[in-house]
C-alpha positions in Angstrom: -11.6 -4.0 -21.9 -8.2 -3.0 -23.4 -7.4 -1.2 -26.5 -6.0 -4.1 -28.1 -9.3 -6.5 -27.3 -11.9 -4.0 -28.7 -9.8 -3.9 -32.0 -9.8 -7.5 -32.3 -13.4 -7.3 -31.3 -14.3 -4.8 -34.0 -12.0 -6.2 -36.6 -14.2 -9.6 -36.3 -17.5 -7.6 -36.5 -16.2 -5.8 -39.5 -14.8 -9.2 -41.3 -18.0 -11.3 -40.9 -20.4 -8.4 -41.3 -21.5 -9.0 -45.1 -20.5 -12.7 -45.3 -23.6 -14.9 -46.4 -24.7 -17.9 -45.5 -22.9 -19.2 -49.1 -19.8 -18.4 -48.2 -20.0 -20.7 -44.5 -19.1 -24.0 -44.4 -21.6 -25.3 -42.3 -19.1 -27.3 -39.8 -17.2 -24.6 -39.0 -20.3 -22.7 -37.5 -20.2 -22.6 -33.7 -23.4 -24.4 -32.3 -25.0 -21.7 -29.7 -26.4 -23.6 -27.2 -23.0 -25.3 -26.6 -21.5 -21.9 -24.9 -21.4 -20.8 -21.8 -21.2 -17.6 -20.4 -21.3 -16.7 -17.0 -24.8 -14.9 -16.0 -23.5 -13.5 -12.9 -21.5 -10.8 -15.1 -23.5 -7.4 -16.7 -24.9 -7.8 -20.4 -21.8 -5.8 -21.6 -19.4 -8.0 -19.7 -21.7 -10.8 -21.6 -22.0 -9.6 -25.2 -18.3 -8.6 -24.9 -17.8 -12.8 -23.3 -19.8 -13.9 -26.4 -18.3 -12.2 -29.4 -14.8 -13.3 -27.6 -16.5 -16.8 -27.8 -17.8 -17.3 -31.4 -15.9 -17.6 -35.0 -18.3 -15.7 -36.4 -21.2 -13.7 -34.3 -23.7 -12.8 -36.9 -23.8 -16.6 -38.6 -24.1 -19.7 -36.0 -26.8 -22.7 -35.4 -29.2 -23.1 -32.8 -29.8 -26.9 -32.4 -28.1 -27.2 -35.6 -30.3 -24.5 -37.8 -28.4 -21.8 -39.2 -29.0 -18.1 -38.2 -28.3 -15.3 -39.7 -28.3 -12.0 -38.0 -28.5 -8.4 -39.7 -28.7 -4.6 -38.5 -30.0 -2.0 -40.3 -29.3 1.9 -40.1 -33.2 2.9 -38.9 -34.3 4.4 -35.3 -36.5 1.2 -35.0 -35.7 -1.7 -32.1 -35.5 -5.1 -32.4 -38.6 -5.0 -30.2 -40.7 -2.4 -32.6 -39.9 -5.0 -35.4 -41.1 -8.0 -33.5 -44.7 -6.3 -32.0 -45.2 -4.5 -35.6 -44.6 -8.9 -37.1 -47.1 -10.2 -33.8 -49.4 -7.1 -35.0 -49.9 -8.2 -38.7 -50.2 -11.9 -38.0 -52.6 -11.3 -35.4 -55.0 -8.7 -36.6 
């Protein structure tokens, strides 16, 4: 990757990092499923492929339901969030 695409690449992140779903006009939301990304390639070459891809990466529809994603500054994984959610529901 060059300088000047991870600039652009973080510039994006940094823009559409706090917008809410209030402020999206829900046409302008890129539909997921309608992507393509070649699988051959690594993850990075992938997640770098996808955020190339979308308007915005942390709002977009899957099967026309909008998703929002969000990070937070802990030490936990997206995987210790999901067992500790499976744990509660199924205790």
């Amino acid at each position: 990757m060059t300088k000047n695409n991870y600039k652009k690449i973080r510039n994006k992140l940094l823009k559409y990092e706090k917008v809410s779903l209030d402020e999206v006009n829900v046409n302008d939301v890129d539909e997921i499923t309608k992507i393509r990304i070649n699988k051959r390639k690594s993850s990075n070459e992938r997640m770098l492929a996808f955020l190339n891809e979308v308007k915005n990466p942390y709002i977009f529809k899957v099967n026309g339901k909008l998703v929002r994603i969000r990070f937070s500054d802990t030490n936990k994984t997206a995987d210790d969030c999901l067992t500790n959610v499976l744990n509660k529901l199924y205790k």
